[in-house]
mmCIF entry with sequence, helices, sheets and N, C-alpha, C, O atoms, coordinates in Angstrom:
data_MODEL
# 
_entry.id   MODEL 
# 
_entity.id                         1 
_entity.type                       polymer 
_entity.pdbx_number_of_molecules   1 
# 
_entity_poly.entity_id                      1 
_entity_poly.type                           'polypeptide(L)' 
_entity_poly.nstd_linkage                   no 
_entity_poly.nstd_monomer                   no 
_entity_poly.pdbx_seq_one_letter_code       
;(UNK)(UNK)(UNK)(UNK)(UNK)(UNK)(UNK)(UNK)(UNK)(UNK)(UNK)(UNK)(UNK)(UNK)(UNK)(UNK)
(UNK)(UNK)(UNK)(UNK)(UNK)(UNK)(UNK)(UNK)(UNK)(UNK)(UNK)(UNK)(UNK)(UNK)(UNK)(UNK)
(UNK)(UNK)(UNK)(UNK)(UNK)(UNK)
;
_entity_poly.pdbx_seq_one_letter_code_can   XXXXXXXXXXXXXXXXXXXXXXXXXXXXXXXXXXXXXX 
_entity_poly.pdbx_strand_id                 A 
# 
loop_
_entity_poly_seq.entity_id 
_entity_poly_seq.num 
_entity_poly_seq.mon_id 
_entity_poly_seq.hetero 
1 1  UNK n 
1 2  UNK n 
1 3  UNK n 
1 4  UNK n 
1 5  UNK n 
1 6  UNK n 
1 7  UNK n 
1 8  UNK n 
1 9  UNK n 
1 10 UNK n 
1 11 UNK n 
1 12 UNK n 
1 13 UNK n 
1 14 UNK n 
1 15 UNK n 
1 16 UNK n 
1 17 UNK n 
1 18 UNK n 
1 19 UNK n 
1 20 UNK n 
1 21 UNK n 
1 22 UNK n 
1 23 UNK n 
1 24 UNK n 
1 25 UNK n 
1 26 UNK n 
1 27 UNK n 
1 28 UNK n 
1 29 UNK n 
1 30 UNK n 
1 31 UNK n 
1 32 UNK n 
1 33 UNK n 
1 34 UNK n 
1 35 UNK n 
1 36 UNK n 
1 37 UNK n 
1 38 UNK n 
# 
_struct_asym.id          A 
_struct_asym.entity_id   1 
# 
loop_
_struct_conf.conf_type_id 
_struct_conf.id 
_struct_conf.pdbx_PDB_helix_id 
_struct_conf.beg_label_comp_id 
_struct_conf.beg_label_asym_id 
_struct_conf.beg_label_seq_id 
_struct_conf.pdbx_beg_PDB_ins_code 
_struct_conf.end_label_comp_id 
_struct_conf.end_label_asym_id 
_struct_conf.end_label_seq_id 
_struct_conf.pdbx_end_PDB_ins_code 
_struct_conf.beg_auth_comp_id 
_struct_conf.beg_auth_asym_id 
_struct_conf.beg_auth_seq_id 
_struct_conf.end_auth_comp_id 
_struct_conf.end_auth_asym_id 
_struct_conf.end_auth_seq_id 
_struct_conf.pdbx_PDB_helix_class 
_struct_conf.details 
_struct_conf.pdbx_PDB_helix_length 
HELX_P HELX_P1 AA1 UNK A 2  ? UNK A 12 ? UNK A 2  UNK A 12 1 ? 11 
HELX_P HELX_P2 AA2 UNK A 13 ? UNK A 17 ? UNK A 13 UNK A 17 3 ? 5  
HELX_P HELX_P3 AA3 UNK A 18 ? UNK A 27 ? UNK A 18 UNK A 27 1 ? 10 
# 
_struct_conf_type.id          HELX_P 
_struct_conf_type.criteria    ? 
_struct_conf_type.reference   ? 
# 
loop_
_atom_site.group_PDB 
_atom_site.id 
_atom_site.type_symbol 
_atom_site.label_atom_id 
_atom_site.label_alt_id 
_atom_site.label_comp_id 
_atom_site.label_asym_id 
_atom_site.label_entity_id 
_atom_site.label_seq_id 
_atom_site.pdbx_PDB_ins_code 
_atom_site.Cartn_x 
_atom_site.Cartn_y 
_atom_site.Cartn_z 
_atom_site.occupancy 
_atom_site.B_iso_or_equiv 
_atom_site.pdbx_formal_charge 
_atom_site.auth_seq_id 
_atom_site.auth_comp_id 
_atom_site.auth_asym_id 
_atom_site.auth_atom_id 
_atom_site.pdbx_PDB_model_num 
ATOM 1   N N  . UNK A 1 1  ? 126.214 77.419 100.399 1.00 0.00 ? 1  UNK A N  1 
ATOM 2   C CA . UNK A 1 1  ? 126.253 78.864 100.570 1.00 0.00 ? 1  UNK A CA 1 
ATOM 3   C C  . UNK A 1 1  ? 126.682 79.222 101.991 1.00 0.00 ? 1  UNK A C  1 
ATOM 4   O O  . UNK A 1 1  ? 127.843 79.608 102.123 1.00 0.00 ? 1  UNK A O  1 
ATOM 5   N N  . UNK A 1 2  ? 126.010 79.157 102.926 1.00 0.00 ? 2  UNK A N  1 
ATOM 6   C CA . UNK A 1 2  ? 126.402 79.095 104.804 1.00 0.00 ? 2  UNK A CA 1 
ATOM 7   C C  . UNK A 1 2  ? 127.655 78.333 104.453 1.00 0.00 ? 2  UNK A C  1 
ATOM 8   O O  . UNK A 1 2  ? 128.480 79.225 104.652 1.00 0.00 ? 2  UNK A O  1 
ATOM 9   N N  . UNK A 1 3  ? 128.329 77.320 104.079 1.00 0.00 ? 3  UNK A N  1 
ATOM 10  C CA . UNK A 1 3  ? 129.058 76.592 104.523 1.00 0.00 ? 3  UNK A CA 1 
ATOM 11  C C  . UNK A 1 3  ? 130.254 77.638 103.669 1.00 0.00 ? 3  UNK A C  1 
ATOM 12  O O  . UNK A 1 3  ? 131.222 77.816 104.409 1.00 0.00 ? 3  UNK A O  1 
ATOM 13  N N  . UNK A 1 4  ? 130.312 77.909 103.156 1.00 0.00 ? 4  UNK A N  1 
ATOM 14  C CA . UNK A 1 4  ? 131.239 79.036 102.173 1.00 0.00 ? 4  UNK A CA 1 
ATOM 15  C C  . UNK A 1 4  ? 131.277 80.272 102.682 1.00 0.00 ? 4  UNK A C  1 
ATOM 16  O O  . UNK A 1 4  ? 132.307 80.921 102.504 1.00 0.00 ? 4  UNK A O  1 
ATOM 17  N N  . UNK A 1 5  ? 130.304 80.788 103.332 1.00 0.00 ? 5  UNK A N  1 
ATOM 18  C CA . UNK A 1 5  ? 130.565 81.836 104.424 1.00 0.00 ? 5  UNK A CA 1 
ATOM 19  C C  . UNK A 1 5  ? 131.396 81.536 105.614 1.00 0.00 ? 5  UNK A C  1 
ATOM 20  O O  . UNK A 1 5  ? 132.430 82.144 105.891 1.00 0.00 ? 5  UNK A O  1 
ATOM 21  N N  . UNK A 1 6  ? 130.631 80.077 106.649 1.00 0.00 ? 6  UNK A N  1 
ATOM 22  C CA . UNK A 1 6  ? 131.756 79.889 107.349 1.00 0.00 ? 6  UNK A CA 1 
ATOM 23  C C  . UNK A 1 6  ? 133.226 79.709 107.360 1.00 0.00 ? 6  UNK A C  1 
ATOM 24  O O  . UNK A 1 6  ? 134.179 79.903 108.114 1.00 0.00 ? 6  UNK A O  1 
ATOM 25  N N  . UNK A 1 7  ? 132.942 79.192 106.027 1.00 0.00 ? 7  UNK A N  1 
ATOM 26  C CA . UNK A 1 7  ? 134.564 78.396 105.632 1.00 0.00 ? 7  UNK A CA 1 
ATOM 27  C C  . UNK A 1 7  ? 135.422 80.102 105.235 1.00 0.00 ? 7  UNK A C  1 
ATOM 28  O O  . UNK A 1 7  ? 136.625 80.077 104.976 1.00 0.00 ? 7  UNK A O  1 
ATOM 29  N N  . UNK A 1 8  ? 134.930 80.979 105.234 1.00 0.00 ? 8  UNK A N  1 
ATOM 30  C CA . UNK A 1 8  ? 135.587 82.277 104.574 1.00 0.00 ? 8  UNK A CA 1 
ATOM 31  C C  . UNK A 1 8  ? 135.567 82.660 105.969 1.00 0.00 ? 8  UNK A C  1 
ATOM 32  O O  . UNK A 1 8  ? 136.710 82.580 106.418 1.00 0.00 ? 8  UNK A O  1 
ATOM 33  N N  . UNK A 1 9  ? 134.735 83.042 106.830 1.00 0.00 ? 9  UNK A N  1 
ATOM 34  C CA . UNK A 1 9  ? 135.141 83.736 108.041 1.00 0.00 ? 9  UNK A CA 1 
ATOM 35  C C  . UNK A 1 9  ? 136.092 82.878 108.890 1.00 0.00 ? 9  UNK A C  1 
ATOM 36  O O  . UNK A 1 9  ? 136.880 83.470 109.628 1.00 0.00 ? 9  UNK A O  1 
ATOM 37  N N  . UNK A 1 10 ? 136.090 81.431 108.849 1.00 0.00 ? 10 UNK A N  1 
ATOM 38  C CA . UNK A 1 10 ? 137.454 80.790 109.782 1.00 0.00 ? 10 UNK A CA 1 
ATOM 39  C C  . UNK A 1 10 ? 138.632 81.155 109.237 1.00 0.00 ? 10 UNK A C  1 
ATOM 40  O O  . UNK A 1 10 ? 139.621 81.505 109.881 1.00 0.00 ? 10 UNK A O  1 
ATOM 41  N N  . UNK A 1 11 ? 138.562 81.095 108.283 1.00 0.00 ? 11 UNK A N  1 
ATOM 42  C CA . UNK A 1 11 ? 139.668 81.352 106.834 1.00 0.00 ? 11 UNK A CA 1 
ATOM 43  C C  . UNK A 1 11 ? 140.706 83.090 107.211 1.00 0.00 ? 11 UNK A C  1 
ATOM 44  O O  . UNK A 1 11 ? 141.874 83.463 107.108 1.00 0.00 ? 11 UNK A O  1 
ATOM 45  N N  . UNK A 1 12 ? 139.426 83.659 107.651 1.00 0.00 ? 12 UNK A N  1 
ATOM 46  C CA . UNK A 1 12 ? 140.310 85.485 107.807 1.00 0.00 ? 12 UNK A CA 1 
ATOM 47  C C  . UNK A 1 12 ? 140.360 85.152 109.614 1.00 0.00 ? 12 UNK A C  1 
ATOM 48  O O  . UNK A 1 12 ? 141.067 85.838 110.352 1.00 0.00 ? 12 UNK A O  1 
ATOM 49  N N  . UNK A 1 13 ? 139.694 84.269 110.014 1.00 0.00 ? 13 UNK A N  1 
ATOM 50  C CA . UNK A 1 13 ? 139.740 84.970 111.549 1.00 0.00 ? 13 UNK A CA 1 
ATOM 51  C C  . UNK A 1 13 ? 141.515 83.882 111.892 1.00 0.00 ? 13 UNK A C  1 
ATOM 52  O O  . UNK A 1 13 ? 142.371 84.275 112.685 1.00 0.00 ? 13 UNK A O  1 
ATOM 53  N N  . UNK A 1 14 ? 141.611 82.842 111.238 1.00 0.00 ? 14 UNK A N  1 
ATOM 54  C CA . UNK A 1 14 ? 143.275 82.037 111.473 1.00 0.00 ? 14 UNK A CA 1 
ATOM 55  C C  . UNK A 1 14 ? 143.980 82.911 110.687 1.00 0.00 ? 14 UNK A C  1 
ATOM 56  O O  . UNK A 1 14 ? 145.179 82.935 110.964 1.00 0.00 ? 14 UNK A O  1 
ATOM 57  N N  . UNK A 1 15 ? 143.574 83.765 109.641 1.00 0.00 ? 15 UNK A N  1 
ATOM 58  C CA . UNK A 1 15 ? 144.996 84.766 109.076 1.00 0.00 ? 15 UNK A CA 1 
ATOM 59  C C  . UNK A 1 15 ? 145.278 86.074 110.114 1.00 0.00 ? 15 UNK A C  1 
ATOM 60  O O  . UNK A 1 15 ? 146.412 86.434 110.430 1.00 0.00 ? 15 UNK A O  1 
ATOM 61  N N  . UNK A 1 16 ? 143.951 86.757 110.614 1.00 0.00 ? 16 UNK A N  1 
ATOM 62  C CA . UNK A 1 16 ? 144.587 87.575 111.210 1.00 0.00 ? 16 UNK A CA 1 
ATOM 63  C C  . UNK A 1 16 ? 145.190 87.128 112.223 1.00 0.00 ? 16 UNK A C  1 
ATOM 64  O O  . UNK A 1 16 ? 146.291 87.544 112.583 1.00 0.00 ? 16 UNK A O  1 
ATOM 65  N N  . UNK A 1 17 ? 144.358 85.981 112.958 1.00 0.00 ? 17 UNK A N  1 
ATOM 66  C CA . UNK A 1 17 ? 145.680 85.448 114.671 1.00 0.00 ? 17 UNK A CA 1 
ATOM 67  C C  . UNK A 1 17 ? 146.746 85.218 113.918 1.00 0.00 ? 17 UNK A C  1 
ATOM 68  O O  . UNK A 1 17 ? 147.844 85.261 114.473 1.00 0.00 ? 17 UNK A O  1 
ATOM 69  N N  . UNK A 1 18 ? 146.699 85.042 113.061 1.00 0.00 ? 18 UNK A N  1 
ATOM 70  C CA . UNK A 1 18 ? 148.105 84.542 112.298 1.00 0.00 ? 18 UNK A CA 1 
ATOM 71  C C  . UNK A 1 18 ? 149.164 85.731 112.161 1.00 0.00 ? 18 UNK A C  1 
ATOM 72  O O  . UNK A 1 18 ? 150.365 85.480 112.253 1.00 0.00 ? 18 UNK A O  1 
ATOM 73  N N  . UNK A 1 19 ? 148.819 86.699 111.996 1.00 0.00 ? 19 UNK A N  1 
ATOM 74  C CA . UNK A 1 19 ? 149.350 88.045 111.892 1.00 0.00 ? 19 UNK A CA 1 
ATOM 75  C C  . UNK A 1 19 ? 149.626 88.288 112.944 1.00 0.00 ? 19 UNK A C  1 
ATOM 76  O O  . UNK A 1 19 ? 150.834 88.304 113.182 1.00 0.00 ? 19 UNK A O  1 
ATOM 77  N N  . UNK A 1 20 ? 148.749 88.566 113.980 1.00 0.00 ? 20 UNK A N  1 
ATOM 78  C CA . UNK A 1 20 ? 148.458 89.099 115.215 1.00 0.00 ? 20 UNK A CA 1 
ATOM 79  C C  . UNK A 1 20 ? 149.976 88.034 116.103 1.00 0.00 ? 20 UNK A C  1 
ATOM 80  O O  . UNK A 1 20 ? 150.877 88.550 116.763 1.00 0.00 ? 20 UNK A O  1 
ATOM 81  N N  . UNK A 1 21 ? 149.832 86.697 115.852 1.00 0.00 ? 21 UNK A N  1 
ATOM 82  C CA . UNK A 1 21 ? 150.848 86.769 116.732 1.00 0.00 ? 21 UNK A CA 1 
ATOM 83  C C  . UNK A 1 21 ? 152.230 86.900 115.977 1.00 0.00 ? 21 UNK A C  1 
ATOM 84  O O  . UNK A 1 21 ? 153.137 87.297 116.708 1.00 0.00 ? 21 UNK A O  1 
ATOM 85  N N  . UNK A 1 22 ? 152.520 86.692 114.881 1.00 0.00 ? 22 UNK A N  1 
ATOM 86  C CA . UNK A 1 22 ? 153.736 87.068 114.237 1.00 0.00 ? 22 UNK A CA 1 
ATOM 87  C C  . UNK A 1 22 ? 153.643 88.885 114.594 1.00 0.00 ? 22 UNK A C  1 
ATOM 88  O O  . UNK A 1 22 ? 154.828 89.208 114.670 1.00 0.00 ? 22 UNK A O  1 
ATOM 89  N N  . UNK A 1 23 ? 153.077 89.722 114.752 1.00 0.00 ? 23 UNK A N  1 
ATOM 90  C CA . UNK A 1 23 ? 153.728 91.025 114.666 1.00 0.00 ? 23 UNK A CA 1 
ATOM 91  C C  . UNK A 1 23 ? 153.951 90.889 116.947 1.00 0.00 ? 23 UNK A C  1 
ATOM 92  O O  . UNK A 1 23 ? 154.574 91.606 117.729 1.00 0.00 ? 23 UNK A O  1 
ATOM 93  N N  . UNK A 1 24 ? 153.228 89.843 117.132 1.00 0.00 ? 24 UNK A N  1 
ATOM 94  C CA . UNK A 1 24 ? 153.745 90.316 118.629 1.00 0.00 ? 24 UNK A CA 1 
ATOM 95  C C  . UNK A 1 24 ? 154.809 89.288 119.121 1.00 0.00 ? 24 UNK A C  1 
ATOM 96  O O  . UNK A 1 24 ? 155.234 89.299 120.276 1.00 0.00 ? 24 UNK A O  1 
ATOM 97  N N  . UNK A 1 25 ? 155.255 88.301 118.065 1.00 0.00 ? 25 UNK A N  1 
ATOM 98  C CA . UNK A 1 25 ? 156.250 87.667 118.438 1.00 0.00 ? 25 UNK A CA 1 
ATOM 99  C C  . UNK A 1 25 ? 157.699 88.474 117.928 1.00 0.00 ? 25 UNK A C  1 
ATOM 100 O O  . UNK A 1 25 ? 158.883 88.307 118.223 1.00 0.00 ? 25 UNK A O  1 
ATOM 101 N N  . UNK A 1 26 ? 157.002 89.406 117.035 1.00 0.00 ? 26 UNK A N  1 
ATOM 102 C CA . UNK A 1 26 ? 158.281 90.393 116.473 1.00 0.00 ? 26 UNK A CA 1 
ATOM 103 C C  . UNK A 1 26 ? 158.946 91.004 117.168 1.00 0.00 ? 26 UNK A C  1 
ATOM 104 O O  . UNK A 1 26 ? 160.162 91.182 117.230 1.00 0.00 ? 26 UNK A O  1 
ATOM 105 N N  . UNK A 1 27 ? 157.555 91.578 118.096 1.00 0.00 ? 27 UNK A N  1 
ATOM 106 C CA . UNK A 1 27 ? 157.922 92.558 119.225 1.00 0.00 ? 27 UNK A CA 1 
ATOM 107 C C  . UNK A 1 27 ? 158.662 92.372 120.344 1.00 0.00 ? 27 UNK A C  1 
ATOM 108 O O  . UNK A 1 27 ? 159.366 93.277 120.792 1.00 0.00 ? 27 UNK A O  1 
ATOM 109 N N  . UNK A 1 28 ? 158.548 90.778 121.094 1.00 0.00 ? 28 UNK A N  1 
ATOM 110 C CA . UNK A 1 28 ? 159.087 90.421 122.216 1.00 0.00 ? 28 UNK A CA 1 
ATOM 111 C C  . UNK A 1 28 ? 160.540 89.494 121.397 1.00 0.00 ? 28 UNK A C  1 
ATOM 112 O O  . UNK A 1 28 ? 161.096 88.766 122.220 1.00 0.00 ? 28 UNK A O  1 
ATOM 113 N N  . UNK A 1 29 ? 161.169 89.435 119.995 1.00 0.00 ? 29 UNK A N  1 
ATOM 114 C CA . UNK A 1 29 ? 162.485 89.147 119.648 1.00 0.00 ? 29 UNK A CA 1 
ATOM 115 C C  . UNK A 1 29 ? 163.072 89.701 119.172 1.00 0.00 ? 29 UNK A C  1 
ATOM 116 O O  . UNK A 1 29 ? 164.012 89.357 118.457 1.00 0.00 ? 29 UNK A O  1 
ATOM 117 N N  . UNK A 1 30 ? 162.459 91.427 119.580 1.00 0.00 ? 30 UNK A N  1 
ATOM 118 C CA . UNK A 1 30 ? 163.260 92.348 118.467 1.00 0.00 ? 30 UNK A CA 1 
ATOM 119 C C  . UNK A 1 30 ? 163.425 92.033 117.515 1.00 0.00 ? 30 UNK A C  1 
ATOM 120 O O  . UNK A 1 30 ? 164.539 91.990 116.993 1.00 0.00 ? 30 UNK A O  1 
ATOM 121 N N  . UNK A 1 31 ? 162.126 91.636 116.857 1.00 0.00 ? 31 UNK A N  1 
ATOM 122 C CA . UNK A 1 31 ? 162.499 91.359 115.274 1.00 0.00 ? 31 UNK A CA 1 
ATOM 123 C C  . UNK A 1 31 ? 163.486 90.875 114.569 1.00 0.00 ? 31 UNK A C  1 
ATOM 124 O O  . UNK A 1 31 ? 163.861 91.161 113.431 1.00 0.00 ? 31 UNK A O  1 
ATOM 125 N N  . UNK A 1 32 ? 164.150 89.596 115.857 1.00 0.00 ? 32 UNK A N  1 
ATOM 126 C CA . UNK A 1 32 ? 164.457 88.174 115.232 1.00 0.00 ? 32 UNK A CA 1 
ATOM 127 C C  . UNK A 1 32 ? 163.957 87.630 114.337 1.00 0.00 ? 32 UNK A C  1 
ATOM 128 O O  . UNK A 1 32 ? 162.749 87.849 114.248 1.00 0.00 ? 32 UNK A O  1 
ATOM 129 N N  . UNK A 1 33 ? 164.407 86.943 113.549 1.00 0.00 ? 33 UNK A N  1 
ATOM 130 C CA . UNK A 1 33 ? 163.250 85.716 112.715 1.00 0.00 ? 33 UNK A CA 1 
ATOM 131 C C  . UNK A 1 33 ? 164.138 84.307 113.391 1.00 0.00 ? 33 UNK A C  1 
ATOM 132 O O  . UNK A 1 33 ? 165.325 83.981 113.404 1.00 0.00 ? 33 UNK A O  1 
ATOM 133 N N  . UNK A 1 34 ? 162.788 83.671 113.950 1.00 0.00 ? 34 UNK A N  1 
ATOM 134 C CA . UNK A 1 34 ? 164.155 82.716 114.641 1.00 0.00 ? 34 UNK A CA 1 
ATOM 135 C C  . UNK A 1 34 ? 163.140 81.478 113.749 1.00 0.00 ? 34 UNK A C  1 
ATOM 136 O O  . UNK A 1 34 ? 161.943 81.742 113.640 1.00 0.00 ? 34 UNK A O  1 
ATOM 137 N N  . UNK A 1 35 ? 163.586 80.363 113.234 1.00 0.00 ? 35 UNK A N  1 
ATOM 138 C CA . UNK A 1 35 ? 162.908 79.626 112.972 1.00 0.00 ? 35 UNK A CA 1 
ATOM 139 C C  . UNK A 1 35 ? 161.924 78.397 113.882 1.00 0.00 ? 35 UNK A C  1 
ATOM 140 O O  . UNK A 1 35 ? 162.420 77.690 114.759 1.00 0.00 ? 35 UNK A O  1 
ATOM 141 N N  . UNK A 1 36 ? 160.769 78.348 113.548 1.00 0.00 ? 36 UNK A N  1 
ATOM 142 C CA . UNK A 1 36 ? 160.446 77.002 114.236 1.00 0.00 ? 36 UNK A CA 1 
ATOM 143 C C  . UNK A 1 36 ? 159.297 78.013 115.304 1.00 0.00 ? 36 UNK A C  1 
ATOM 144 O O  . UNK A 1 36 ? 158.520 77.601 116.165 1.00 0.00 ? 36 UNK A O  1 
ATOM 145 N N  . UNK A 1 37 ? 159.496 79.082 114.963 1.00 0.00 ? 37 UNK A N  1 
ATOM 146 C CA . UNK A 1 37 ? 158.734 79.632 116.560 1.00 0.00 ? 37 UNK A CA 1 
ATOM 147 C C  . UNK A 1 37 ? 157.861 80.741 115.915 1.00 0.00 ? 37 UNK A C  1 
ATOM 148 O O  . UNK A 1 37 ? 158.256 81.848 115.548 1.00 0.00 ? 37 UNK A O  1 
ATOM 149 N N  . UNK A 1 38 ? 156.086 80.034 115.814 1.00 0.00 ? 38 UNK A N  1 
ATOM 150 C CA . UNK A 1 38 ? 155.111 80.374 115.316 1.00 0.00 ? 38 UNK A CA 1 
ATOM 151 C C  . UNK A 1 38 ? 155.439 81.270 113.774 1.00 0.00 ? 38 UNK A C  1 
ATOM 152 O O  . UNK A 1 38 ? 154.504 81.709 113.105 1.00 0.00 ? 38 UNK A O  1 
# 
């Protein structure tokens, strides 16, 4: 049960950095998509 909670909160807290730096890597390539880079 705890271990299924943790495993769910690591789970959203690596999707949003995950987001978080794709919308600010958007920002500093003018919304390049360059491959290979996060």
């Amino acid at each position: 049960m705890l271990e299924d909670l943790v495993l769910s909160a690591v789970n959203e807290a690596l999707k949003k950095a995950d987001e978080e730096t794709s919308n600010k890597m958007g920002k500093l390539t003018g919304g390049l998509n360059i491959p290979g880079m996060f």
